[in-house]
matplotlib code that plots the C-alpha trace (Angstrom):
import matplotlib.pyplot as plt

x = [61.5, 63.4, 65.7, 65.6, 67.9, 69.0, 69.8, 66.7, 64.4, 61.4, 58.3, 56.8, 53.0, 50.1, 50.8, 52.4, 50.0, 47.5, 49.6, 50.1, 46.1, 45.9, 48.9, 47.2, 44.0, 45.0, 46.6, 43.1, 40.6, 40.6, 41.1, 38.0, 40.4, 40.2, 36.7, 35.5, 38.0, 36.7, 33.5, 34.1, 35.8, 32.3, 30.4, 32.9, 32.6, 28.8, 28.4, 30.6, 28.4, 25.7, 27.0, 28.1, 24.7, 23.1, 25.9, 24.9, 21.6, 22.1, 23.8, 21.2, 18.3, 20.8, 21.3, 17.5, 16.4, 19.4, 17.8, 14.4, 15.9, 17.4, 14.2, 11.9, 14.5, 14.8, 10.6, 10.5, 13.1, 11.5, 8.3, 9.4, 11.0, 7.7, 5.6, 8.7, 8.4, 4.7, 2.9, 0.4, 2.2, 0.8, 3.5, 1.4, -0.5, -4.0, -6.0, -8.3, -6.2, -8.1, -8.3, -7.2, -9.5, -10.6, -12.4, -15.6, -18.4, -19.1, -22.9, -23.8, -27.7, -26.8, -25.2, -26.5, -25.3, -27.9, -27.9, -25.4, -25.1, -21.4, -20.8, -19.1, -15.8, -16.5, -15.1, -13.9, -16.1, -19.1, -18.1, -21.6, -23.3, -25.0, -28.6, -30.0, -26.7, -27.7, -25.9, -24.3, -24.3, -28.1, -29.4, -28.7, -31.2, -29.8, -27.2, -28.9, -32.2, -30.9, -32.9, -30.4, -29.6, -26.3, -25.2, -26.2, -22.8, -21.5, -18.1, -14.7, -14.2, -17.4, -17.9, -20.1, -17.5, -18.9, -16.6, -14.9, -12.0, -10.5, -8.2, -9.1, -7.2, -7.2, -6.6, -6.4, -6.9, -5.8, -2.4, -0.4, -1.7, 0.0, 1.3, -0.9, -3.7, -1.1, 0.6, -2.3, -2.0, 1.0, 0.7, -2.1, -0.8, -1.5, -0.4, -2.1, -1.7, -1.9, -2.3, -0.8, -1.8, 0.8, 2.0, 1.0, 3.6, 4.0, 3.3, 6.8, 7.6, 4.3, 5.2, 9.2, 7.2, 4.6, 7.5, 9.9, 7.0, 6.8, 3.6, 2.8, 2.6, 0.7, -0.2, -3.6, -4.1, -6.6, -8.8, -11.5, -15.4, -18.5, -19.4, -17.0, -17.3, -15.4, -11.6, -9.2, -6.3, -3.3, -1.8, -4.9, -5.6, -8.5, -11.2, -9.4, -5.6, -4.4, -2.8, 0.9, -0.1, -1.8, 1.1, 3.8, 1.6, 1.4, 5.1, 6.1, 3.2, 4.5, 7.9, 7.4, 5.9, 7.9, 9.0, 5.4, 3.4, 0.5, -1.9, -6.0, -7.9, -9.0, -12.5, -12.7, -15.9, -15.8, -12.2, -12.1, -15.0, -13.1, -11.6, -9.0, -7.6, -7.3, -5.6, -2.9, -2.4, -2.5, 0.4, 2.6, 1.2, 2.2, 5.6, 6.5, 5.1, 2.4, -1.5, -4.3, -7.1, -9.9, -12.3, -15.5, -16.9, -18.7, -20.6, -19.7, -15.8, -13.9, -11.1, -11.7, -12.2, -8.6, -6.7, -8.5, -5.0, -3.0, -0.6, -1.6, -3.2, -6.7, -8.4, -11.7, -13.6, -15.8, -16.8, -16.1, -15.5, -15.9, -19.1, -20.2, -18.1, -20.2, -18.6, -21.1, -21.5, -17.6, -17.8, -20.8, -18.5, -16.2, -18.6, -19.6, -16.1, -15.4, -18.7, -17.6, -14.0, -15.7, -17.5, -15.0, -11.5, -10.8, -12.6, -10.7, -12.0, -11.2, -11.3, -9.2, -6.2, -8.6, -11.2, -10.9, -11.2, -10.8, -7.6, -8.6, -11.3, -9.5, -7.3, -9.7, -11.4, -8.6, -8.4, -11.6, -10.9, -8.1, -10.6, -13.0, -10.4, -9.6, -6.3, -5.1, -3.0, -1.6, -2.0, 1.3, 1.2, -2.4, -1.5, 1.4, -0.9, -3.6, -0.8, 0.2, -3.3, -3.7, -0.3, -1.9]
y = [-48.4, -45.7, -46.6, -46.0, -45.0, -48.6, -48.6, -51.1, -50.4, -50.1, -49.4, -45.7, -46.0, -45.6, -42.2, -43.5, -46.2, -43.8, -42.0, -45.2, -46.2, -42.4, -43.2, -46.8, -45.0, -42.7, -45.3, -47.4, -44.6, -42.2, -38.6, -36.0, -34.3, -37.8, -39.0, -35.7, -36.2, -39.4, -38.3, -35.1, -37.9, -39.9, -36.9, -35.2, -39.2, -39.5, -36.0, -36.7, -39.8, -37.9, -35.4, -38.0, -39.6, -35.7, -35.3, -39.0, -37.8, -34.3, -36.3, -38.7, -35.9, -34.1, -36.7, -37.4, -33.8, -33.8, -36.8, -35.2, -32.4, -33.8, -36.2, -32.6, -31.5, -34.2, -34.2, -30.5, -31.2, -34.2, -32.3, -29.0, -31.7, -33.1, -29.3, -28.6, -31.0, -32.7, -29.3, -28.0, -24.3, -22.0, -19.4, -17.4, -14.7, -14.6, -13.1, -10.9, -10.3, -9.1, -4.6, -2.8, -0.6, 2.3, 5.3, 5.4, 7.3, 10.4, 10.6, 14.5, 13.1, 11.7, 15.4, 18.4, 20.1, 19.7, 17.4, 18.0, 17.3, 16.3, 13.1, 11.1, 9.4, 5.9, 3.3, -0.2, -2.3, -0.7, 1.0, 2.2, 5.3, 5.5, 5.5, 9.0, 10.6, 12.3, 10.4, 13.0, 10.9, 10.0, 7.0, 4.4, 2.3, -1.4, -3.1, -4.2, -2.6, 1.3, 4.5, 6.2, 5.1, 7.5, 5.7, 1.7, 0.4, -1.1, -2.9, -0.7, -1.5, 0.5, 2.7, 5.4, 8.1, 11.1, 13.0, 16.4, 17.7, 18.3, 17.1, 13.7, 13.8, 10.5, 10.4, 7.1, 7.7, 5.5, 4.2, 3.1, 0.3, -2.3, -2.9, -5.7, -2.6, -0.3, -2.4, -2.5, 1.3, 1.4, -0.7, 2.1, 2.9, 6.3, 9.3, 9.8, 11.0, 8.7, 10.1, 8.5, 8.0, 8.9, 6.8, 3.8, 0.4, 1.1, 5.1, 5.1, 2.4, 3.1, 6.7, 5.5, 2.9, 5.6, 7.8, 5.3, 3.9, 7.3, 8.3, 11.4, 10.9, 13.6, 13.5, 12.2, 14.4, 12.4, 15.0, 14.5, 13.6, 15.4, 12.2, 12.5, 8.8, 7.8, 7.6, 9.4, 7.0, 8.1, 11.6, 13.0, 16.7, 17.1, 19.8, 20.3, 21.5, 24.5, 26.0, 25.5, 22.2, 21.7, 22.8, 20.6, 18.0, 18.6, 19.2, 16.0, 14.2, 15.8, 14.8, 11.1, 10.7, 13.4, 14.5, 15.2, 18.0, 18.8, 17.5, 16.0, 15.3, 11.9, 12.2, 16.0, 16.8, 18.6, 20.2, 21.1, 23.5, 25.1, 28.6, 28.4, 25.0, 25.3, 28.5, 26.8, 23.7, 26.2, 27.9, 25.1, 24.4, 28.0, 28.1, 24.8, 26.0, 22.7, 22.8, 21.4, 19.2, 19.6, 15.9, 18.2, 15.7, 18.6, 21.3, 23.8, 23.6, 26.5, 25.5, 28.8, 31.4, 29.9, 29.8, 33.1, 36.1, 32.9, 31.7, 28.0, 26.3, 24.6, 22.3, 20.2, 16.9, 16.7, 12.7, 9.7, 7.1, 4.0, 4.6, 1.5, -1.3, -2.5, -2.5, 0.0, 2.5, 3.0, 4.1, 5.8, 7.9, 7.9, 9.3, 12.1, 12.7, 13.3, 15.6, 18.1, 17.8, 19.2, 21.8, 23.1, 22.2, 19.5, 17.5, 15.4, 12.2, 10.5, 6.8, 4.3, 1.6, -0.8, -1.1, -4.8, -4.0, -0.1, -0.1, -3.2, -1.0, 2.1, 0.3, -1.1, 2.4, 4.9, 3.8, 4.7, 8.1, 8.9, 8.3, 10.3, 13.4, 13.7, 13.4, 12.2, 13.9, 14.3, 16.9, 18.3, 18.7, 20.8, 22.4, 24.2, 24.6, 26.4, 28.7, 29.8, 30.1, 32.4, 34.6, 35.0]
z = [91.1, 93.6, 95.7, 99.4, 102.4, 102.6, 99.0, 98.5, 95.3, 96.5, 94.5, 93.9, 95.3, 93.0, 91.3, 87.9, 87.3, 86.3, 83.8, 82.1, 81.3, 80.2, 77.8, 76.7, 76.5, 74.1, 72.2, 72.1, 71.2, 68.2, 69.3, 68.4, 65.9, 63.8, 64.5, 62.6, 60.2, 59.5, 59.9, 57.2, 54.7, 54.9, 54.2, 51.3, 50.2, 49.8, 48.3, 45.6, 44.8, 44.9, 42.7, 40.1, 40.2, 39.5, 36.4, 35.5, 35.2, 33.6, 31.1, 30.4, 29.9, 27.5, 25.5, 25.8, 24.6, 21.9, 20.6, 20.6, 18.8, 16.0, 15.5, 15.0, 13.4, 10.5, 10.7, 9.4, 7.2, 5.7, 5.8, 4.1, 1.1, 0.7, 0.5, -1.7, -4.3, -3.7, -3.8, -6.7, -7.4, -9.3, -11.0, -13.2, -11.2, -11.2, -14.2, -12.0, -8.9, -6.0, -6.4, -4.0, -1.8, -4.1, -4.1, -3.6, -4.9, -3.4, -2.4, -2.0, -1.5, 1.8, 2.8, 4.0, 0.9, -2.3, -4.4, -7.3, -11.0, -11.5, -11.8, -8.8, -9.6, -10.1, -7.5, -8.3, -6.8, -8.5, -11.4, -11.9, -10.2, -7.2, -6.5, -7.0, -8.4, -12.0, -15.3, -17.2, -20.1, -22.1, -21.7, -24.9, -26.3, -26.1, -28.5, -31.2, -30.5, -31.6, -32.0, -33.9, -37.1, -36.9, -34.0, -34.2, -33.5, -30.4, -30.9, -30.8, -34.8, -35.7, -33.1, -34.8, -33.9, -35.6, -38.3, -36.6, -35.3, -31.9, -29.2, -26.9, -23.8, -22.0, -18.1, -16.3, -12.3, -9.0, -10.2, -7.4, -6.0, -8.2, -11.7, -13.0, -13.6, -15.0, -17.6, -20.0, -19.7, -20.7, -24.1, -25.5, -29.1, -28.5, -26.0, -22.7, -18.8, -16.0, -12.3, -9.7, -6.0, -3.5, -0.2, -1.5, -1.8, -5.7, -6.4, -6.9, -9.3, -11.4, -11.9, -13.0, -15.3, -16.4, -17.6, -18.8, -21.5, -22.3, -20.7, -18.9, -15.2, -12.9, -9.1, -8.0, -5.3, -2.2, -1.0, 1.6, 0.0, 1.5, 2.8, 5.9, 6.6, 3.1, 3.3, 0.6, 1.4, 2.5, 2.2, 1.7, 2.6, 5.0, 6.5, 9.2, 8.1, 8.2, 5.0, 5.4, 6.4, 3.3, 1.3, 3.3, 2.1, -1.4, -1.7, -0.3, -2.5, -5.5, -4.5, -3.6, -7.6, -9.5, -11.7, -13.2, -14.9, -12.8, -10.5, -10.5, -7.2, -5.8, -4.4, -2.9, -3.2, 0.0, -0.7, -4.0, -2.8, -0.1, -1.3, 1.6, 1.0, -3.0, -2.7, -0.3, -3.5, -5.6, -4.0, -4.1, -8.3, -9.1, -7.5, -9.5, -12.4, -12.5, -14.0, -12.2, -13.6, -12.1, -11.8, -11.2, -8.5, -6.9, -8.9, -6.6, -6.9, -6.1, -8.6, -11.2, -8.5, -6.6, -9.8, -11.0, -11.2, -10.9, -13.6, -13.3, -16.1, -15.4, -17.0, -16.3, -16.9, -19.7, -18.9, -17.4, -19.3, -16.9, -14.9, -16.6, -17.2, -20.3, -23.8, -25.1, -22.4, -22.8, -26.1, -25.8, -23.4, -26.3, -28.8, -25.9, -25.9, -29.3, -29.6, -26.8, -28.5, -32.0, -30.4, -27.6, -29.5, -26.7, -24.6, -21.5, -21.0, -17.3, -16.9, -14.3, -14.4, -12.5, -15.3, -16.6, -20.4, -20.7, -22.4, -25.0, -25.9, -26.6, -28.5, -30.7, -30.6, -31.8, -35.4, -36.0, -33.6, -36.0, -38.9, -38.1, -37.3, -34.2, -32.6, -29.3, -26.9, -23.4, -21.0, -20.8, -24.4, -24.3, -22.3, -24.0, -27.3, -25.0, -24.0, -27.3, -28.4, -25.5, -26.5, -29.4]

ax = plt.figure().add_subplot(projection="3d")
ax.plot(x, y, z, "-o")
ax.set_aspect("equal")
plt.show()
């Protein structure tokens, strides 16, 4: 209401009317601002369900897999009890382990090289010698059945040892591989040299054990076989090296078993006839005042022309003693032995740790060694009486 001239109210026209639907309006409907707050508050409100129901669900699969868990869990655990307790268990080892790869036989026949009359060191597996490799022991007639009446006996107790006199050096070959073959070795009632393998898992703690029973340890040198498809083990010289290589090699070799007093070859039927490559262990022996013992697995070996001006004591292989593993072909060996002792003033007899009942029968053997005149003795120590006899 305005008032007019006259002083009447009158009312304003149709201007203000407007203004106040606007005004109601905006009291009647929600502004955009709050719809999409509302809006946003639905949303946040239906994502936190949803998240609750993903946690809920988490949660149930963790307790699921927790509760898988600790059933496998107390399965092996109930399972291990049972193998623990339940089980058969052996504790004593077995009385013929399984051998270790070995040497094997060098076969010059299948080579370009002629045939040759050393005898091949024997391998494990087969003891006895190859087809068409020469025996350098004669054939025995059968126990029991013999041709000799000088030499009828066949058991360790009466060996038929022939009277005489002369120095038996016993050498036992391929130590290394474990101690079950050594420690009948080591039990021999008499002195002997035991040559040890290098790189293997136990070259270390079978030379320590060789020494500490009192033994004499040496180095059992691998050398490559004419037979190029035959292995020498590990550290092992080969055709193919060149000298300082060759004397890197026996330096470390020596090291890894030492301390010992001189060195044999493994195999080398092939090396120990090459000039060159004995001249480069032979370097390495001289300088640290060592001998050499040579197996004689080739007839051709190069061992006394190397050493030849050299001040390196050198001895060789008069027989094997386990080419057979038969009772009487050992001391038939034996007997051999003890001959070439008589006539030469020593005679070194080679035989290995893996031979089942080698040491029994040396055992039973040396009484009657000792009663017939000869004495034992190892290589160190013939090695110093062969000196003197030569200063003489």
């Amino acid at each position: 209401m305005i008032k007019g001239r006259t002083g009447k109210s009158v009312r304003q026209t149709g201007k203000r009317k407007p203004a106040a639907k606007k005004q109601a309006n905006r009291r009647t409907k929600p502004s955009p601002e709050r719809l999409r707050s509302h809006s946003t508050a639905k949303k946040l409100s239906a994502m936190e369900r949803a998240e609750r129901q993903k946690k809920q669900r988490w949660q149930q699969i963790r307790k699921a897999l927790l509760l898988l868990a600790v059933f496998f869990g107390l399965s092996a655990a109930l399972l291990g009890i049972k193998v623990l307790f339940f089980r058969a268990e052996p504790e004593a080892p077995a009385p013929l382990p399984v051998q270790e790869p070995a040497a094997v036989p060098d076969q010059p026949a299948a080579e370009p090289v002629p045939q040759l009359p050393e005898t091949p060191e024997p391998e494990p597996p087969a003891p006895a010698l190859p087809s068409g490799e020469p025996d350098p022991q004669p054939a025995q007639p059968a126990a029991g059945m013999p041709d000799d009446p000088q030499q009828p006996e066949t058991t360790a107790e009466n060996a038929g040892i022939p009277p005489g006199s002369g120095t038996l050096c016993f050498v036992f070959d391929d130590a290394g591989h474990n101690l079950f073959h050594l420690e009948p070795f080591l039990r021999l009632p008499f002195p002997c040299t035991i040559a040890v393998l290098p790189a293997l898992p136990h070259s270390a703690e079978c030379a320590e054990n060789i020494r500490a029973a009192g033994k004499e340890a040496i180095l059992h040198q691998p050398m490559q076989a004419l037979n190029p498809q035959m292995d020498p083990g590990p550290g092992a010289i080969l055709p193919d090296m060149q000298a300082e290589d060759i004397r890197m090699l026996v330096a470390a070799n020596l090291d890894a078993v030492g301390p010992v007093s001189g060195m044999n070859n493994h195999e080398g039927s092939r090396i120990t006839a090459d000039r060159a490559a004995m001249d480069a262990v032979f370097d390495v022996l001289e300088a640290r005042g060592l001998y050499f013992l040579d197996s004689r697995t080739n007839a051709e070996t190069a061992v006394p022309e190397a050493a030849a001006g050299r001040r390196i004591p050198v001895f060789s292989r008069s027989v094997f003693l386990d080419n057979s593993q038969e009772e009487a072909e050992i001391l038939q060996a034996v007997r051999k032995g003890a001959q070439i002792a008589a006539q030469n003033g020593y005679a070194v007899l080679i035989g290995h740790v893996w031979s089942e009942h080698l040491a029994e029968i040396l055992t039973g053997v040396y009484p009657a060694l000792v009663r017939a005149g000869y004495t034992v003795s190892e290589l160190a120590d013939l090695r110093v009486r062969t000196q003197e006899e030569d200063g003489r």
